[in-house]
N, C-alpha and C positions, 0 to 999 in steps of 0.2 A: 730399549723401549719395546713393546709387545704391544701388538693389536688383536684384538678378537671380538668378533661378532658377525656370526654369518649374513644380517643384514647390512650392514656399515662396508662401504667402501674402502680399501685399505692405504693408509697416507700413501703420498707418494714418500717415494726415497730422497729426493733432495730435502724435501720438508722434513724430514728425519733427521738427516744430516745436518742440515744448519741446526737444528736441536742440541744436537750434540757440541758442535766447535764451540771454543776450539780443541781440538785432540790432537791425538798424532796416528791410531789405529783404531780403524770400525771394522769387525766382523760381523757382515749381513747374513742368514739365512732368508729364503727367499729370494725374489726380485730376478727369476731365472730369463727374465727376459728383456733384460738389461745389457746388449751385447756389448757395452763401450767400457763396462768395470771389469777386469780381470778377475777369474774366478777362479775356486777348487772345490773341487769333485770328488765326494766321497764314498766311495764306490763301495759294496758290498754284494757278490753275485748271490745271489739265492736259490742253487741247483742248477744244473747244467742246461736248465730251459730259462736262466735269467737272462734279461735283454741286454744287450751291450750299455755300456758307460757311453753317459750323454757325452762325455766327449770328444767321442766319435764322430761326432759332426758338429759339432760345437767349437769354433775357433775361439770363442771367447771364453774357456777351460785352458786355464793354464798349468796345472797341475790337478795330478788325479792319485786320491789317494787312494789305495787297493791293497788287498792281498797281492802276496807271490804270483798265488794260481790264478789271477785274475787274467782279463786277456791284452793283447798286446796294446801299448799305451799309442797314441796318433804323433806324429811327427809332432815335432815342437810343442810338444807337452809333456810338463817335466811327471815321471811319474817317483810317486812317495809311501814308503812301507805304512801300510794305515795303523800300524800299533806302533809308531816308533812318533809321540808326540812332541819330543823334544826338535827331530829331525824337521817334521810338520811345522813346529812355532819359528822355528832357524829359516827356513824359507819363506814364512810369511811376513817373517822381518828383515830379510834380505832382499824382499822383492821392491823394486823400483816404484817410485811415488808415481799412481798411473796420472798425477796431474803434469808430470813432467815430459815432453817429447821424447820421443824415442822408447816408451817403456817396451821390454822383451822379457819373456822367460827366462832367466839362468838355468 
């Protein structure tokens, strides 16, 4: 689903979601301020004056995808070769149902 129009408020995310079910797999773009969905982070530095990866302070970045030469990944966030898209799908299908108790990063 897409939304566009700079006047129009943008749905919320549940109302998206029930849209969709039943499924088994949604990937959002947007909704960065939605701390309770587990997310991943797709990091791309842009010269040696790019800002650090939001998930640097963002606990709710569970995986950050990056370059090698990117900078060092925050504790308990898995980090992931950002050209290696097979690796990338294998984790986000291995990742725990966050409606389930206990979800954690592998």
């Amino acid at each position: 689903l897409v939304h566009a129009g700079p006047t129009e408020r943008p749905p919320e995310l549940p109302d998206l979601l029930a849209r969709l079910a039943p499924c088994d797999l949604v990937l959002v773009e947007g909704y960065k301020g939605l701390a309770a969905l587990p997310r991943l982070e797709v990091y791309r530095p842009a010269g040696p004056n790019a800002p650090p990866p939001l998930a640097a302070s963002d606990p709710g970045i569970v995986a950050l995808a990056c370059p090698a030469a990117a900078p060092a990944v925050p504790p308990g966030t898995r980090r992931l070769e950002l050209d290696d898209t097979p690796g990338i799908a294998d984790f986000i299908l291995a990742y725990p149902d966050p409606r389930s108790a206990g979800h954690a990063p592998t």
